[in-house]
C-alpha positions as CSV (number, residue, x, y, z in Angstrom):
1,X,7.3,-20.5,2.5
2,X,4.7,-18.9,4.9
3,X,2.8,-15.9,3.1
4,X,4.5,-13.4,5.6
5,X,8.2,-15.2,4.7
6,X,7.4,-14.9,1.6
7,X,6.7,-11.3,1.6
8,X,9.6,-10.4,3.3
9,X,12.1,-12.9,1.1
10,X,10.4,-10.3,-1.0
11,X,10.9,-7.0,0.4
12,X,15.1,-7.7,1.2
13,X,14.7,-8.8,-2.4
14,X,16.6,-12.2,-1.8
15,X,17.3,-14.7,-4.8
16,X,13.9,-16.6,-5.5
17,X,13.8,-19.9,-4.4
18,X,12.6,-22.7,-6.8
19,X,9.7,-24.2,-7.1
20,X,7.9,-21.1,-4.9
21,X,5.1,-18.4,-6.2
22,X,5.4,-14.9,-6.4
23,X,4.4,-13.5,-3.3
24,X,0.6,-11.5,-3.9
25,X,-0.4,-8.3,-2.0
26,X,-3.3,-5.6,-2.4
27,X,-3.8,-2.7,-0.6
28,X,-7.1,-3.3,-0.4
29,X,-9.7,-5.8,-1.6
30,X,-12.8,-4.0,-1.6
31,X,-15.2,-6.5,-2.6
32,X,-15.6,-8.1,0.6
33,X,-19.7,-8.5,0.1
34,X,-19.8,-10.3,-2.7
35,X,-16.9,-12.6,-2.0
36,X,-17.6,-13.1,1.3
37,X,-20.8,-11.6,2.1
38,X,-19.1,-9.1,4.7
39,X,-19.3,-5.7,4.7
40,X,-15.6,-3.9,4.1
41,X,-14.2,-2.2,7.5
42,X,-13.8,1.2,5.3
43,X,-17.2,1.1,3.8
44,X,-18.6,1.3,7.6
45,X,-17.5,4.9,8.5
46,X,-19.4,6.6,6.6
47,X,-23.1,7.8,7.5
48,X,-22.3,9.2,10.6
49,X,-19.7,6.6,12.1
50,X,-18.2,7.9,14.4
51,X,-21.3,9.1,16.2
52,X,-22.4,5.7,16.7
53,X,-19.2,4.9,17.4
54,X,-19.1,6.8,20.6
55,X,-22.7,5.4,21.3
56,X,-21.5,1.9,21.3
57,X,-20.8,-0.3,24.7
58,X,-17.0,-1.2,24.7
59,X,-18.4,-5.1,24.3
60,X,-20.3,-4.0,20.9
61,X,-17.3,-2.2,19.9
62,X,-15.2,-5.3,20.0
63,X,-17.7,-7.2,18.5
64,X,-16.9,-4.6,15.3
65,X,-13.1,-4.7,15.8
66,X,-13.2,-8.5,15.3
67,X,-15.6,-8.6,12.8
68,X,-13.4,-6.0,10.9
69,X,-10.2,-8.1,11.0
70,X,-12.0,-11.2,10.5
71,X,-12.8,-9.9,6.9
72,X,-9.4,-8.6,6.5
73,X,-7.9,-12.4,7.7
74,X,-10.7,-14.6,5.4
75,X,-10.2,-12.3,2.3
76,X,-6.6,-13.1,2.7
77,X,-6.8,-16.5,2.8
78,X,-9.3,-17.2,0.3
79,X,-7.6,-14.9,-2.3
80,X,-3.8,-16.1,-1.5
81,X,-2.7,-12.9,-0.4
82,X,0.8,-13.1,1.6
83,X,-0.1,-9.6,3.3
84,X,-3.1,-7.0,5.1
85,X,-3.0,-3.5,5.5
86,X,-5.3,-2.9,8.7
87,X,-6.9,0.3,8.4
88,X,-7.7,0.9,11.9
89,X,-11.3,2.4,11.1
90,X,-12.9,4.4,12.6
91,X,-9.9,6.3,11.2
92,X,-10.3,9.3,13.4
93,X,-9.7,7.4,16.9
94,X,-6.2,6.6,17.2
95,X,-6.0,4.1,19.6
96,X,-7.9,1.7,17.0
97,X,-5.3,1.2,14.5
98,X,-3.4,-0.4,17.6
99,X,-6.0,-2.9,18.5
100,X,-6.9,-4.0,15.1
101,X,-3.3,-5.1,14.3
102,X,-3.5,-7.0,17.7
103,X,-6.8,-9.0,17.0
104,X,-5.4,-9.4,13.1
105,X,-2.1,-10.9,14.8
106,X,-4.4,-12.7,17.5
107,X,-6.7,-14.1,15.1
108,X,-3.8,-15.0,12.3
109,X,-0.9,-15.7,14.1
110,X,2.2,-15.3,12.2
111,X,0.8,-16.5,8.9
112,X,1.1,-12.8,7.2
113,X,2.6,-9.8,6.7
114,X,0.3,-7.0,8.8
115,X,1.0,-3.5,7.7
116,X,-0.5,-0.2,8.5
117,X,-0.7,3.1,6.5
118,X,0.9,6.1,8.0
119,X,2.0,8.8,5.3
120,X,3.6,12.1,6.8
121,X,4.7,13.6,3.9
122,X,2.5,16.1,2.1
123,X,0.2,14.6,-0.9
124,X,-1.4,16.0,-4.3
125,X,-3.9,18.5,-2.0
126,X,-8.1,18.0,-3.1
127,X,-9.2,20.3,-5.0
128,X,-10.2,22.4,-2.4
129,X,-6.8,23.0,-1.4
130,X,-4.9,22.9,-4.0
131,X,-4.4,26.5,-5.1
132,X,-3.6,27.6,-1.7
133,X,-0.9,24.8,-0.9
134,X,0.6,26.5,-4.4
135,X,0.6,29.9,-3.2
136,X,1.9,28.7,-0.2
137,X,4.8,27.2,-2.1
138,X,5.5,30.7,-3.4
139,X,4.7,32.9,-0.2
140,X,5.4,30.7,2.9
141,X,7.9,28.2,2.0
142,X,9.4,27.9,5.4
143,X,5.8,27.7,7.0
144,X,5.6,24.5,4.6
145,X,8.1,23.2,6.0
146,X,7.4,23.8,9.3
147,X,4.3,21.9,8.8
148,X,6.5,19.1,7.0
149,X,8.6,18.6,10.3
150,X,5.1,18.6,12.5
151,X,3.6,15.8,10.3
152,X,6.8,13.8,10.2
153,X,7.3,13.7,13.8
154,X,3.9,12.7,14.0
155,X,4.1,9.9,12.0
156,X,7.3,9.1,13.4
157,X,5.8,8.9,17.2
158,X,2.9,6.8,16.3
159,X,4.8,4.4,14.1
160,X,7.0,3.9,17.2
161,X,4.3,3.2,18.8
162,X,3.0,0.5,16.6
163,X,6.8,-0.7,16.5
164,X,7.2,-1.1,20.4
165,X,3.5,-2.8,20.9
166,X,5.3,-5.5,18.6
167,X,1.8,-6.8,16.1
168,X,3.2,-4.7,13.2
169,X,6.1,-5.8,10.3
170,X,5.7,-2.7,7.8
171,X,4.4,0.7,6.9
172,X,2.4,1.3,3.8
173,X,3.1,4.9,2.8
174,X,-0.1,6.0,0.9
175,X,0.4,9.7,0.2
176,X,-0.2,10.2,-3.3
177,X,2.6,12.7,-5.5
178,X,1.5,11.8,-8.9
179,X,-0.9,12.6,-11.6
180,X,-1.3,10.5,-15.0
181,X,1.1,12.6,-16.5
182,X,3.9,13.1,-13.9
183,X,4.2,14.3,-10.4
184,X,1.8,17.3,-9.0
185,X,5.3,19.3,-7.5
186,X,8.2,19.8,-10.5
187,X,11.1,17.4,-9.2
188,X,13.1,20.1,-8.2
189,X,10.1,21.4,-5.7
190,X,9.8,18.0,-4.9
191,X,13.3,17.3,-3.2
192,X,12.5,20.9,-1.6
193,X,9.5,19.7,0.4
194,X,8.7,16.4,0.5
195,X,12.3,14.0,-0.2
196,X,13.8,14.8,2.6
197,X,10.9,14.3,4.9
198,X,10.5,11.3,3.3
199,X,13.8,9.8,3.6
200,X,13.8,10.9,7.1
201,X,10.3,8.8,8.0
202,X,11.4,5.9,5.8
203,X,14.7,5.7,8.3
204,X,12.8,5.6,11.3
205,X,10.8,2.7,10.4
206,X,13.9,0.9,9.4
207,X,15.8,2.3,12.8
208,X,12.4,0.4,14.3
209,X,12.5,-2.8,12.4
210,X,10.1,-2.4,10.2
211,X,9.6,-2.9,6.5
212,X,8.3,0.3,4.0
213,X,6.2,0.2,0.9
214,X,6.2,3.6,-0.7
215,X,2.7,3.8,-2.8
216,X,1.6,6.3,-4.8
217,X,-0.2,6.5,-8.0
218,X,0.4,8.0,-11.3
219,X,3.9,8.8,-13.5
220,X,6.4,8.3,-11.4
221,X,9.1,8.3,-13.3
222,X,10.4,11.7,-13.4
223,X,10.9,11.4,-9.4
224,X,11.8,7.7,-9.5
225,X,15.6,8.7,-8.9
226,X,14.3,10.5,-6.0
227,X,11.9,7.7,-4.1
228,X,14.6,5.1,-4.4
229,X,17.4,7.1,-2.7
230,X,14.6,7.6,0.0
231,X,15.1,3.9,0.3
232,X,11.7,2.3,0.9
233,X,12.3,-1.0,0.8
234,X,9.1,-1.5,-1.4
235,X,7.8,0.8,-4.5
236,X,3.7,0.4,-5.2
237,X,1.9,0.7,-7.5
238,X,3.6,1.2,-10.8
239,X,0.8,2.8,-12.6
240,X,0.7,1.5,-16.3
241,X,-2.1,3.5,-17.1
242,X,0.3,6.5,-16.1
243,X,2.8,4.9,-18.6
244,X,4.9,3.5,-15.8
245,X,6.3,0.2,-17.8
246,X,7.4,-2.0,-14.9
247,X,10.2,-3.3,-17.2
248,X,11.8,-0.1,-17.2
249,X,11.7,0.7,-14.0
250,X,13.0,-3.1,-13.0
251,X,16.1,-2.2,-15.2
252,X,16.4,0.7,-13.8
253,X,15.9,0.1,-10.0
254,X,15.3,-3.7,-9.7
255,X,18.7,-4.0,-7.8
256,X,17.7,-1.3,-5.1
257,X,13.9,-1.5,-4.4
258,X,11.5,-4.1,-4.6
259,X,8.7,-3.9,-6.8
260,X,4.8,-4.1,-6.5
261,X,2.1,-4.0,-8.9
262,X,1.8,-2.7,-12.4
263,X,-1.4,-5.1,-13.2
264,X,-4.1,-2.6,-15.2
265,X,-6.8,-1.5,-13.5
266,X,-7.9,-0.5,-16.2
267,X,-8.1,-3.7,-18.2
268,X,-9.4,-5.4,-15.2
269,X,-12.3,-3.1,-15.7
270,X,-12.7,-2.2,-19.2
271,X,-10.4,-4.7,-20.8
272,X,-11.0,-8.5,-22.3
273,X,-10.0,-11.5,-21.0
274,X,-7.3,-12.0,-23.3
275,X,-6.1,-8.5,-22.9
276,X,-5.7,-9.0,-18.8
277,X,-4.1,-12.4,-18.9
278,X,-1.5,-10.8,-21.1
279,X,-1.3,-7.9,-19.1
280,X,-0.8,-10.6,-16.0
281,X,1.6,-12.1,-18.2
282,X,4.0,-8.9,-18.5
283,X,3.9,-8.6,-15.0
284,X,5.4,-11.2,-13.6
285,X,7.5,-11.8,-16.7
286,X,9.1,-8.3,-16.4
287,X,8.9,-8.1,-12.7
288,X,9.9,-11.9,-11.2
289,X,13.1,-12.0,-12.9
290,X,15.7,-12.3,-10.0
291,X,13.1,-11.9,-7.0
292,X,12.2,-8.1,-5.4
293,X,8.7,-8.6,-6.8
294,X,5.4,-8.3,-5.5
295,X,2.0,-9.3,-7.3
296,X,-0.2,-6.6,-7.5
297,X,-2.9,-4.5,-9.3
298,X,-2.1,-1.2,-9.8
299,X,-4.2,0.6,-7.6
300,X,-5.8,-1.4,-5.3
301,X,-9.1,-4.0,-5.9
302,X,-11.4,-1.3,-5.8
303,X,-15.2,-1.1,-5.7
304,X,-16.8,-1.8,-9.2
305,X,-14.3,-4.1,-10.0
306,X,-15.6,-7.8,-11.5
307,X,-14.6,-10.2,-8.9
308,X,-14.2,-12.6,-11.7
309,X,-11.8,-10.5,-13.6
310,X,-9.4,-10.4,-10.1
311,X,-9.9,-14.2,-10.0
312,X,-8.6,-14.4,-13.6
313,X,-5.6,-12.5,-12.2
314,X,-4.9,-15.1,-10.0
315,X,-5.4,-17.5,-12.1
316,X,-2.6,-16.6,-14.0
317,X,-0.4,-16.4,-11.2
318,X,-1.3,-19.9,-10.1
319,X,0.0,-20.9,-13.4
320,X,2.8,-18.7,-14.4
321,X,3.5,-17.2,-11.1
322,X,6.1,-19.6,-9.9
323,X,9.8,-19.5,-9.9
């Protein structure tokens, strides 16, 4: 299959078909300069971007566009990776996100699976925020939720959009609920103010045919009941180092939600080489079982990260990574 078939055969969770590999997906791959001597689109906006930004001719501005989604298309095809999120950067013009999933689509045809992060549903606040979003959840709880229904019919206007111009399959939802040792809201506060909102943004992506890959880090299992019956057709990253065992969570859910990730981090940073192929290993042995499975770190391939140590990760998928 074709990396974006094989993503999707993923995503519906359909019976593997013999003789096929694991389909392979990262958020992001980071380490675009020293694997392919390109600077990453996200590392670009910082310093001031979008000041220069506004300088810029609209010819030197498409000059970045393509150059952006040229890394995002040669990373893919030099690490086997079935799928890209485009990030759209600068992130705070709008109409870019558009136009890189165009170019991304122009330059790659139908080869993979382009997806774009839009998460309207609220996240663990920075620390900046944080106490106030908790007296909030004390003193203004319908304000919250006034806020809840502004973001989501935000998120469900542009992803329309994205739907209608016709270069998008799927929606990466990257709003983070979870610390290391469970979720930042109790469950209960949690099908309160975000479920709900969730389930309703995960329906209008389906109701526009596209696909839904719920991330978020940390322990997720005390609200795993409640992200599946949101109905994502995708669950990322299955955080090991949160003690999320991805062989728990296949028996539990394996038949309802697809499943991506649960590679450690971690190891890949810290860890030896025998410690990460095993770690490989327990992947794809817990997760390939029947199909609905997506290889994947659990986070994303992140800045700091040994090249060589993702490269072993493949490496074990080339071998063991096959139905």
């Amino acid at each position: 299959m074709e990396p974006r078939e094989a993503m999707i055969h993923a995503l519906e969770r359909r019976p593997p078909v013999p003789g096929t590999k694991v389909p392979h997906f990262e958020l992001v791959f980071f380490p675009t300069m020293e694997a392919l001597g390109r600077v990453h689109p996200t590392h670009r906006i910082y310093a001031g971007w979008s000041p220069v930004w506004d300088s810029m001719t609209e010819k030197e501005r498409d000059l970045h566009r393509r150059d952006m989604c040229d890394v995002y298309v040669q990373a893919a095809s030099k690490y086997a990776q079935d799928a890209i999120l485009v990030s759209g950067c600068p992130w705070d013009v709008p109409e870019e996100l558009p136009r890189q999933l165009e170019i991304c689509r122009e330059m790659s045809g139908d080869r993979y699976f382009l997806a774009a992060s839009i998460g309207p549903t609220f996240a663990i606040p920075d620390g900046n925020t944080m106490e106030r979003f908790a007296y909030r959840i004390a003193e203004e709880p319908e304000k919250l939720k006034e806020e809840a229904e502004t973001n989501l019919a935000e998120g469900i206007r542009r992803t329309e959009g994205l739907a209608r111009q016709g270069f998008v399959d799927g929606i990466c939802l990257c709003s983070d609920y979870c610390f290391n040792r469970g979720p930042f809201l109790s469950p209960a506060m949690f099908s309160e103010f975000v479920t709900p909102y969730l389930a309703r943004f995960i329906q209008a992506c389906r109701d526009a045919g596209l696909y839904t890959i719920k991330h978020t880090d940390g322990n997720i299992l005390p609200i795993l009941d409640q992200l599946v019956q949101a109905r994502p057709h995708a669950l990322h990253s299955l955080d090991p180092q949160a003690g999320v065992d991805i062989a728990e969570v296949k028996r539990r859910v394996g038949k309802d939600v697809c499943l991506v990730g649960n590679v450690n981090c971690g190891l890949l940073q810290t860890g030896t080489n025998d410690e990460v192929v095993e770690d490989c290993r327990y992947a794809l042995r817990s997760g390939m079982p029947g199909g609905g499975y997506i290889y994947s770190t659990s986070n994303c391939v992140f800045t700091g990260m040994a090249l060589e140590r993702y490269e072993l990760m493949l490496s074990v998928r080339e071998r063991e990574g096959v139905y």
